[in-house]
PATOR-202705 format. One record per atom (N, C-alpha, C, O, CB): residue in three letters; x, y, z. Coordinates in steps of 0.05 Angstrom, whole numbers, padded with zeros to 5 digits, always signed. Glycine has a CB too. Example, Ala and Ser with C-alpha at 12.3 -4.5 7.8 and 13.67 -1.06 7.14 Angstrom:
// PATOR-202705
ala+00264-00114+00156 ala+00246-00090+00156 ala+00264-00066+00156 ala+00285-00066+00169 ala+00226-00089+00181 ser+00257-00045+00142 ser+00273-00021+00143 ser+00258+00001+00157 ser+00268+00023+00161 ser+00282-00012+00114 
This chain:
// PATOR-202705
unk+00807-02032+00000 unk+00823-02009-00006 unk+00810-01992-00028 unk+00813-01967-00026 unk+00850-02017-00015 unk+00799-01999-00042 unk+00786-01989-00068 unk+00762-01975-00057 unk+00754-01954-00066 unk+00779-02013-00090 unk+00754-01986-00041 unk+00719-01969-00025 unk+00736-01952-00011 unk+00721-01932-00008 unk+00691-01989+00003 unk+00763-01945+00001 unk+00763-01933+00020 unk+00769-01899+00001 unk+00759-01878+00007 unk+00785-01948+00043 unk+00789-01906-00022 unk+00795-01895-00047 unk+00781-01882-00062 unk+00788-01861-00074 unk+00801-01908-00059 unk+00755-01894-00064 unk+00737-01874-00081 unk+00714-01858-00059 unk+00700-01840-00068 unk+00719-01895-00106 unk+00713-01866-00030 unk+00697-01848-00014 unk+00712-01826-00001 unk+00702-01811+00016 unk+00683-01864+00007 unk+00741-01824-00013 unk+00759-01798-00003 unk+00763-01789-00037 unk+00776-01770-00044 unk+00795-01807+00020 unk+00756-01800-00047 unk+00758-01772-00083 unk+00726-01763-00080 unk+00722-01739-00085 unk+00765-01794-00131 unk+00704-01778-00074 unk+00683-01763-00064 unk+00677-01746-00045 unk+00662-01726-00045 unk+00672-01774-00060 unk+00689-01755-00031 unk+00692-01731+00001 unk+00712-01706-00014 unk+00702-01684-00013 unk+00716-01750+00038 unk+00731-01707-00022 unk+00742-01690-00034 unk+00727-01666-00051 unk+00727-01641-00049 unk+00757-01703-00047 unk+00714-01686-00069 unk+00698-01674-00093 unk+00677-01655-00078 unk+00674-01631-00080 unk+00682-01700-00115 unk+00665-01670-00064 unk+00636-01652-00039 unk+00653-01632-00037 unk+00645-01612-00049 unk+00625-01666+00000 unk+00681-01630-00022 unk+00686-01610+00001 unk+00694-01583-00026 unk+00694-01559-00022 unk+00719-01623+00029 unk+00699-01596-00049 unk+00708-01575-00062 unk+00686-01568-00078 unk+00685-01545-00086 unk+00732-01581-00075 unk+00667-01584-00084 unk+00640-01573-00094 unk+00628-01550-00077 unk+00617-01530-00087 unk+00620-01596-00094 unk+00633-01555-00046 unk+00621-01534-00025 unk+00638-01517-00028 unk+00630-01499-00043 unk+00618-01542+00006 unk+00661-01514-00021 unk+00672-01486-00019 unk+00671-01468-00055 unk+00673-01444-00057 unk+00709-01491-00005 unk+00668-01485-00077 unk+00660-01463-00100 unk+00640-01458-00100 unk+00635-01437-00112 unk+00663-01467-00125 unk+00619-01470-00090 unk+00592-01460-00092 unk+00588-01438-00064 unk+00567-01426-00061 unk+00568-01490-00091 unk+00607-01433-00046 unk+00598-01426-00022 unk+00617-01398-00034 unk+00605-01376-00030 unk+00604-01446+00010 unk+00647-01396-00049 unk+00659-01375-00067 unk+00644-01356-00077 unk+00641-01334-00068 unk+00671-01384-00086 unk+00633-01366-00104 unk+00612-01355-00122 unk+00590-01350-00103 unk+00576-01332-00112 unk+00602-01375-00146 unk+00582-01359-00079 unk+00558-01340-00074 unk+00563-01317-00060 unk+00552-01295-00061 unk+00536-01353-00060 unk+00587-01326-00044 unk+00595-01300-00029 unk+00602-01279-00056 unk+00584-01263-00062 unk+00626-01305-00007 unk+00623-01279-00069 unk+00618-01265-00104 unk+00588-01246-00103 unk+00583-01222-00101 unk+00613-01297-00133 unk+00572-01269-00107 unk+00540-01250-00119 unk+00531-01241-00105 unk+00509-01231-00112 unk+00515-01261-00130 unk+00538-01237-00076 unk+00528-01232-00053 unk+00540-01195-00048 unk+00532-01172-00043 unk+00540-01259-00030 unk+00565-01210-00054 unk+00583-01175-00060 unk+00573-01159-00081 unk+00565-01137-00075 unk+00616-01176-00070 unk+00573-01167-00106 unk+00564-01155-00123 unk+00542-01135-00127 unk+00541-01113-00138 unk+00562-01168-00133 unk+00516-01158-00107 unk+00499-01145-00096 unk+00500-01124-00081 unk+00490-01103-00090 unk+00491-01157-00086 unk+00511-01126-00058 unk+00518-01108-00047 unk+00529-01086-00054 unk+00521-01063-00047 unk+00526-01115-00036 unk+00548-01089-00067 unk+00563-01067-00083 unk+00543-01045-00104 unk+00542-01021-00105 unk+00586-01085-00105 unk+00528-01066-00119 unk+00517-01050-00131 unk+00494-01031-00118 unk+00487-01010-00127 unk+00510-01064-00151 unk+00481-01046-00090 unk+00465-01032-00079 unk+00471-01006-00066 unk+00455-00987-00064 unk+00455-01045-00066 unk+00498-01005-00057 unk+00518-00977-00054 unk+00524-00964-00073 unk+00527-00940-00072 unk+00544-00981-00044 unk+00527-00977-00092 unk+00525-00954-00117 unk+00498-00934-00129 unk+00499-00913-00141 unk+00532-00969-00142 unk+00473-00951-00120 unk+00451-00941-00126 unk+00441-00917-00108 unk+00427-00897-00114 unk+00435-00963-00126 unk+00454-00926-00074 unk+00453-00911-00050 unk+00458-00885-00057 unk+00442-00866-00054 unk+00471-00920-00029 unk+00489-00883-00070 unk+00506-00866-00065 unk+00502-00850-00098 unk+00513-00828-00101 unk+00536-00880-00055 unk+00488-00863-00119 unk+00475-00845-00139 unk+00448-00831-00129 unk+00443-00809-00138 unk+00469-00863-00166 unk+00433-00841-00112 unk+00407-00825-00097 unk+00416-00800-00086 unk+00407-00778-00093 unk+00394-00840-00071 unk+00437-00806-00066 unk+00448-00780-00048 unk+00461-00756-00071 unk+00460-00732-00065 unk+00476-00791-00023 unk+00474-00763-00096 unk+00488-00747-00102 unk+00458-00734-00122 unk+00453-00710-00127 unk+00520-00759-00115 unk+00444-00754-00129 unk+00420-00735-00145 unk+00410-00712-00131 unk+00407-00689-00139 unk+00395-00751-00150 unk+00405-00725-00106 unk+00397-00706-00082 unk+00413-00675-00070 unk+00403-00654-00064 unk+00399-00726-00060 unk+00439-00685-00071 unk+00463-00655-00071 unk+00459-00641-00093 unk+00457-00616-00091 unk+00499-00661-00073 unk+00456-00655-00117 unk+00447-00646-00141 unk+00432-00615-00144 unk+00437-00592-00153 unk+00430-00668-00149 unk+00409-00628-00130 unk+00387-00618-00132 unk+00393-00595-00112 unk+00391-00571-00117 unk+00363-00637-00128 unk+00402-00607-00085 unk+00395-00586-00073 unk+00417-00563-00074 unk+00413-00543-00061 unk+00388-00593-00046 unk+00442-00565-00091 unk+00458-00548-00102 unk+00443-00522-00121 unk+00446-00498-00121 unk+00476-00566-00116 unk+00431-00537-00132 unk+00416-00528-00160 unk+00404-00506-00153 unk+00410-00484-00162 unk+00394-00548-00173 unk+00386-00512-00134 unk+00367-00504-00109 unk+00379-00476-00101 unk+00369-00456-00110 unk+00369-00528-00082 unk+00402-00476-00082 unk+00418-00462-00070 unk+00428-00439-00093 unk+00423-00415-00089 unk+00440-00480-00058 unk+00441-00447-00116 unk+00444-00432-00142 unk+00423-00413-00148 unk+00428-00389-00145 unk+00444-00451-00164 unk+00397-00422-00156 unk+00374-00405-00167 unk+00368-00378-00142 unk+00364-00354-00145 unk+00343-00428-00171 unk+00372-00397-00114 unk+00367-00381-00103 unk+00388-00354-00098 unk+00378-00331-00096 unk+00358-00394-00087 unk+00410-00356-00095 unk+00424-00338-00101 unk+00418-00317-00117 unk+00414-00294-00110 unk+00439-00345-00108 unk+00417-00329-00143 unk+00416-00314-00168 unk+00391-00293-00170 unk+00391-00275-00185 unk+00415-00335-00192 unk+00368-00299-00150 unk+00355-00287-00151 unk+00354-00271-00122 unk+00336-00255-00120 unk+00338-00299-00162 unk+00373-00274-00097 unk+00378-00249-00082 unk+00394-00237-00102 unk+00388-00213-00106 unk+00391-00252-00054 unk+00413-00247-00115 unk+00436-00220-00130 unk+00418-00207-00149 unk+00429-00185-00154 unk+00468-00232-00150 unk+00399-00209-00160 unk+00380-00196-00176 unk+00360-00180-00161 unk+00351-00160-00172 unk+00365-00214-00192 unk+00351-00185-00135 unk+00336-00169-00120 unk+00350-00151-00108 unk+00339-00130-00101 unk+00322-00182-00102 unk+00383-00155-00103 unk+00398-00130-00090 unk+00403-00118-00117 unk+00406-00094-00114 unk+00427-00136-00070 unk+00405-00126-00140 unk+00418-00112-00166 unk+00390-00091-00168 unk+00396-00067-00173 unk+00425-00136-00199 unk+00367-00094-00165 unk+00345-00081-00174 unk+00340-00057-00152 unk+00330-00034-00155 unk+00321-00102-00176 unk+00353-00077-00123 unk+00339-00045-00101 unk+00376-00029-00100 unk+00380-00027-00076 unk+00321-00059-00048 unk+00396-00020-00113 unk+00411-00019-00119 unk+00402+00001-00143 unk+00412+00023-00139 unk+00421-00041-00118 unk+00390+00002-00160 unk+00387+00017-00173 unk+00383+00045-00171 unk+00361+00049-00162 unk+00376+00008-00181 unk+00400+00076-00178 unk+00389+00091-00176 unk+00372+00103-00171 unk+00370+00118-00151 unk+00390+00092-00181 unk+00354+00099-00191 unk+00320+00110-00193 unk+00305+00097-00156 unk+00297+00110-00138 unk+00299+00087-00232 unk+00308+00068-00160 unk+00293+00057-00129 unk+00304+00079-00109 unk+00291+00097-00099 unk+00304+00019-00116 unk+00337+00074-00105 unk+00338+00096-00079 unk+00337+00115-00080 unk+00347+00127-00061 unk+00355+00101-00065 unk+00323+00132-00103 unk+00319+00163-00099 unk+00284+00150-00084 unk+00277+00161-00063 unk+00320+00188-00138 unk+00267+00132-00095 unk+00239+00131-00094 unk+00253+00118-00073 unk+00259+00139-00061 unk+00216+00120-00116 unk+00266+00094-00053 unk+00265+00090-00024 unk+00266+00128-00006 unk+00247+00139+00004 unk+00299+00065-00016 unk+00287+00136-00008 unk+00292+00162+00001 unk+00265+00176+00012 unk+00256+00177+00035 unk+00306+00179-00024 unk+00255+00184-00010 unk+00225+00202-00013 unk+00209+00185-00006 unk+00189+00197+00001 unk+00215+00213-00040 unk+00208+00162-00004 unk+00178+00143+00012 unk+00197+00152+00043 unk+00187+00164+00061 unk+00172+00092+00003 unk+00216+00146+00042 unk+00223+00137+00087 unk+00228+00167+00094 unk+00232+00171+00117 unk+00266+00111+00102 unk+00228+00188+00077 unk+00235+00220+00088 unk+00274+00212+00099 unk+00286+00225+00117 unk+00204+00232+00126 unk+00283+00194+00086 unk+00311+00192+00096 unk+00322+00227+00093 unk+00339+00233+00109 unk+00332+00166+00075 unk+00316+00242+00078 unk+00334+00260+00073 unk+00358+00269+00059 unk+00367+00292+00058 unk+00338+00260+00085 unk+00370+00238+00043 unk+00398+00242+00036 unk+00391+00258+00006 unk+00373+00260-00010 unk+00419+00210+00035 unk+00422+00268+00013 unk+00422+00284-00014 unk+00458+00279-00028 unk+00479+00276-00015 unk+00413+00325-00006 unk+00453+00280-00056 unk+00483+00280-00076 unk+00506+00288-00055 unk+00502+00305-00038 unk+00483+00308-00107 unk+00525+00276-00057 unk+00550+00296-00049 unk+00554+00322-00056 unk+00539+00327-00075 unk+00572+00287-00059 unk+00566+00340-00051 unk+00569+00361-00058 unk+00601+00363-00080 unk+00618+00347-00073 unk+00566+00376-00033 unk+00606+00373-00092 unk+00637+00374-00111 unk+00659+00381-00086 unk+00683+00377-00090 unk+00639+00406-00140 unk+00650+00389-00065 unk+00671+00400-00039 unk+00677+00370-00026 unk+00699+00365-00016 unk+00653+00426-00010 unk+00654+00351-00029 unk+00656+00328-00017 unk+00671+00309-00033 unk+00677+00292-00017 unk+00633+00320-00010 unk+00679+00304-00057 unk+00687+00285-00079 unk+00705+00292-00070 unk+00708+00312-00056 unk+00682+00285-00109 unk+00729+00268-00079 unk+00753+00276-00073 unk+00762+00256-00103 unk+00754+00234-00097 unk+00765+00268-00037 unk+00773+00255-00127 unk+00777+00251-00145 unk+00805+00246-00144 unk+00823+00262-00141 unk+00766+00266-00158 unk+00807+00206-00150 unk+00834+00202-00154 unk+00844+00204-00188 unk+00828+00202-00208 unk+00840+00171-00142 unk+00870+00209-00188 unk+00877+00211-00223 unk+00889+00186-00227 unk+00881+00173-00246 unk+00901+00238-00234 unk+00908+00175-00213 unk+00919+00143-00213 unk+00906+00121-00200 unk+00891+00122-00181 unk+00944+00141-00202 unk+00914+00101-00213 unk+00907+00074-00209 unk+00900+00060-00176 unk+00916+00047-00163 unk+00930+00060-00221 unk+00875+00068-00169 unk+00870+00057-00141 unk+00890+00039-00134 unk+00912+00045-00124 unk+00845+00042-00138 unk+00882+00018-00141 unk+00894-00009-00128 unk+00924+00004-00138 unk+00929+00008-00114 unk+00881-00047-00144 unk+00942+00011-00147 unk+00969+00015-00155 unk+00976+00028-00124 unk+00993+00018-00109 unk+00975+00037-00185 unk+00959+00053-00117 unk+00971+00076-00108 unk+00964+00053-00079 unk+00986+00043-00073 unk+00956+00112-00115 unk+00943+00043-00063 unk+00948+00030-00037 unk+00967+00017-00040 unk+00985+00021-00024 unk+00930+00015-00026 unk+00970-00003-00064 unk+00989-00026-00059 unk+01019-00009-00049 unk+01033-00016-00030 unk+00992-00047-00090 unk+01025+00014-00066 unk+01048+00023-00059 unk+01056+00032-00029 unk+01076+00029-00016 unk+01051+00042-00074 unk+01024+00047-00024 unk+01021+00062+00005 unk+01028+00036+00027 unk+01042+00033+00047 unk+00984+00077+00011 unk+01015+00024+00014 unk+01024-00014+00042 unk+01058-00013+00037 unk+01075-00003+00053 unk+01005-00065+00022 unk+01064-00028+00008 unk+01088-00033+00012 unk+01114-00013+00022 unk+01138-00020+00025 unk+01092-00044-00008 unk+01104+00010+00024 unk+01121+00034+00044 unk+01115+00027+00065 unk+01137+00029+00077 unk+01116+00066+00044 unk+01105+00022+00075 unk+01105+00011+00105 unk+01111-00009+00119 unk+01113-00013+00143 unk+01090+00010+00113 unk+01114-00024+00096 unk+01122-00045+00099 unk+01152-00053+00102 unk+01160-00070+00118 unk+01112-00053+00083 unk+01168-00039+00083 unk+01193-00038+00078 unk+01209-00012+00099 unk+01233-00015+00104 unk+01193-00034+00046 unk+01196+00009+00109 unk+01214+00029+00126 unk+01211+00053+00106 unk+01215+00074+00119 unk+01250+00019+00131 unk+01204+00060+00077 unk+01204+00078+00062 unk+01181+00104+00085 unk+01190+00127+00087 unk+01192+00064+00029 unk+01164+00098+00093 unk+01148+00120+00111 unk+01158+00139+00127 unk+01179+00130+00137 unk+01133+00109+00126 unk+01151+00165+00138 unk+01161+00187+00158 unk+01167+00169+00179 unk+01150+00152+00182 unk+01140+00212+00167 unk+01203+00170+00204 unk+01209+00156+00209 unk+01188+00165+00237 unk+01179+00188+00237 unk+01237+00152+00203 unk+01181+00150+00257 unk+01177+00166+00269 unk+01179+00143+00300 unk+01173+00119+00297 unk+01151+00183+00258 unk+01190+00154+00328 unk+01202+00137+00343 unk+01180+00149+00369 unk+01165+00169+00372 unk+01238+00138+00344 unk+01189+00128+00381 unk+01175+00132+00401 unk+01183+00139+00423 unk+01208+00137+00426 unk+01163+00117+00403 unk+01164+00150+00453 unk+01177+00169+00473 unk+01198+00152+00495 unk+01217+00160+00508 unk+01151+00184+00491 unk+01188+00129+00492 unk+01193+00102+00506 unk+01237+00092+00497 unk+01257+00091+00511 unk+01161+00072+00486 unk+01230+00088+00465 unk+01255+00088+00459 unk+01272+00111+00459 unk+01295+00109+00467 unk+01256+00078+00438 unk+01262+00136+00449 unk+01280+00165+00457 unk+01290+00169+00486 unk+01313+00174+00491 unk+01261+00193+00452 unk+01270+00166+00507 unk+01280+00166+00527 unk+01304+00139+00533 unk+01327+00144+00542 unk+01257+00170+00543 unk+01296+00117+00529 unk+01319+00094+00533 unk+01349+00096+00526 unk+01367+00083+00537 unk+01311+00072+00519 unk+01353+00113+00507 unk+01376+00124+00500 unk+01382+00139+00512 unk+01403+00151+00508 unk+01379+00131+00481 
């Protein structure tokens, strides 16, 4: 009885020696892993990084190349290189607001919006009556 007793606290001891040692490796195994997805996924974002960065500069320097051919002085000198022709408005052509752009549409919309506008019906409903 005594042999049979101590080769089942050994068998025991094995089976539980294996599954903590087989625990902990699965553990370092993840870890691993984990951390190698973290390293993955710090590469790619260096990389968006960059190519954000990238995308930025380049902008900044179309909005500086349209800010420069945009300039006055260039489209008088484009004009006279292509023979375009154009010339200033004339004072007959200006039409000079005294109030607040954006005030005066927003109002012009919300009259139309609401029924405040010239009423005006159509031949379709005049005749239906």
């Amino acid at each position: 009885m005594k042999k049979a007793s101590s080769q089942a606290f050994v068998n025991q001891f094995l089976v539980y020696a294996l599954v903590a040692i087989c625990g902990s490796a699965s553990i370092g195994l993840g870890t691993v892993w984990m951390r190698h997805q973290i390293s993955v996924v710090a590469n790619e974002n260096k990389l968006l990084e960059s190519s954000i960065a990238d995308l930025e500069r380049r902008i900044e320097e179309t909005d500086a190349a349209i800010a420069a051919e945009q300039d006055p002085a260039v489209l008088n000198q484009r004009n006279t290189e292509w023979r375009i022709g154009l010339v200033p408005p004339g004072e007959t052509q200006v039409h000079r607001v005294s109030e607040d752009p954006v005030m005066r549409l927003a109002s012009l919309h919300n009259r139309k919006l609401f029924g405040e506008g010239p009423a005006t019906i159509s031949l379709r409903v005049a005749l239906a009556h």
